[in-house]
N, C-alpha and C positions, 0 to 999 in steps of 0.2 A: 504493500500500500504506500509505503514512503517513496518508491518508482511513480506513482500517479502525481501523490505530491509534487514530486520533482518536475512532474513534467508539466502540470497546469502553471507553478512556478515561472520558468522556463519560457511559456508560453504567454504570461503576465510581463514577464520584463522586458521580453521581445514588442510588446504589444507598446509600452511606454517607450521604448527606444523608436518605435514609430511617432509617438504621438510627441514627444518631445524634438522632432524634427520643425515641427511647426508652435508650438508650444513652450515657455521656459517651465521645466521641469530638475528641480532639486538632484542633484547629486546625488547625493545620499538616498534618494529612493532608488537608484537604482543600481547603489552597491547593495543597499541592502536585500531588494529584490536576488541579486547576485549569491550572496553570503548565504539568504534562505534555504537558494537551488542547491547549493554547497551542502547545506549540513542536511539537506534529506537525501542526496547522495550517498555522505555518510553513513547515511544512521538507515539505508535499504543497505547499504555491504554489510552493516553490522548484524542486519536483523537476517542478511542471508549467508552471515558464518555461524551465525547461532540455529538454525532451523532446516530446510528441507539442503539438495544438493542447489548449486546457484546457474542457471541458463544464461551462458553468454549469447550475445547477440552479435551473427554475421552476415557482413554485408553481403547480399548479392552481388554475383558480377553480371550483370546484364550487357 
């Protein structure tokens, strides 16, 4: 669940790096935005060395 986190995260700071193109938008929102993605990173490797086997993800070569 901390993978979904990460990735709506993710999808929020990308979205303010849009909007902050036209927009002044703080600094700080969007290390922090940053720092968020960061420790729910974390905290899904932590939660997948503590529980089932971990599924890497690779890329296709299309």
């Amino acid at each position: 669940r901390a993978h979904i986190c990460r990735t709506i995260t993710r999808r929020a700071e990308r979205n303010v790096y849009r909007v902050a193109e036209d927009y002044p938008i703080s600094d700080l929102v969007l290390i922090f935005l940053n720092r968020l993605s960061d420790y729910f990173f974390v905290l899904a490797r932590k939660e997948s060395q503590s529980s089932a086997k971990e599924i890497y993800w690779e890329q296709d070569n299309i």
